[in-house]
C-alpha positions as CSV (number, residue, x, y, z in Angstrom):
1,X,-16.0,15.3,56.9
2,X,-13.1,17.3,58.0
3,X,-13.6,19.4,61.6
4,X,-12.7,22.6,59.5
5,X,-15.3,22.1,57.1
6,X,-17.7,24.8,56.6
7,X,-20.5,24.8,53.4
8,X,-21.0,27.6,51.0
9,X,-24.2,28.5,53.0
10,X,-22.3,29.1,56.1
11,X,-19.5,31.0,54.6
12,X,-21.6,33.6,53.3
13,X,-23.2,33.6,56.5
14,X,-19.7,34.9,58.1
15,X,-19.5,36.9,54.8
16,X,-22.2,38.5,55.4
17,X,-22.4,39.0,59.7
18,X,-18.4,40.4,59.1
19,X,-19.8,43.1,56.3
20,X,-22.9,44.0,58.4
21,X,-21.9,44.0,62.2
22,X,-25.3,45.2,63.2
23,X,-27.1,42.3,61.7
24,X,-26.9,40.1,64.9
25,X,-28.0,42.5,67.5
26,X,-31.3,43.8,64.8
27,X,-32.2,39.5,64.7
28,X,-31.9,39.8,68.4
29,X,-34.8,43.1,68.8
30,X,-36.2,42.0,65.9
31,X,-37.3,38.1,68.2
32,X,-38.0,40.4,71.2
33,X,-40.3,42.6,69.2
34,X,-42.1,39.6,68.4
35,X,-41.8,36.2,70.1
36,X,-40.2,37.4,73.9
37,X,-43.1,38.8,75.7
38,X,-44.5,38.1,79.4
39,X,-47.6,35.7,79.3
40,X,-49.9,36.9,82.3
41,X,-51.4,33.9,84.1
42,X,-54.3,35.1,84.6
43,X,-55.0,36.1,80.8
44,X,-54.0,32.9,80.1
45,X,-56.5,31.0,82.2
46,X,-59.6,33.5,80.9
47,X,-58.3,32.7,77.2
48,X,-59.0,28.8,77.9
49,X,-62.0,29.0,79.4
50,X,-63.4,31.0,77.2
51,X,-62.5,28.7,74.3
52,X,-65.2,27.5,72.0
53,X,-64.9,23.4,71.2
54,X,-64.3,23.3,67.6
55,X,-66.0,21.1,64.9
56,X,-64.6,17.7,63.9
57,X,-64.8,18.6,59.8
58,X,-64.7,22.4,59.6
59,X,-65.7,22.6,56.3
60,X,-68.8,21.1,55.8
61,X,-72.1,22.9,56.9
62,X,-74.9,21.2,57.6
63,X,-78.1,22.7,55.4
């Protein structure tokens, strides 16, 4: 494969990022909106004690 080589997929990608400039920076608020947030310690530590061991077969109930 030549070093040059770039699919279809990726050339509409460049398409696409050269037609919308903004795109780039909106992916970037759109990750910190929802994946890059603080995790307090302390949270963290109540939300493991307070975890309930779960069943080995969820989905059977015992009658």
């Amino acid at each position: 494969m030549a070093k040059n080589y770039q699919s279809e997929i990726t050339q509409f990608i460049n398409q696409y990022k050269a037609q919308h400039p903004g795109t780039e920076a909106r992916q970037r608020e759109g990750r910190a909106r929802l994946w890059d947030k603080q995790i307090d310690a302390q949270d963290q530590d109540g939300f493991r004690a307070a975890r309930v061991p779960q069943e080995p077969y969820v989905y059977y109930q015992n009658f």
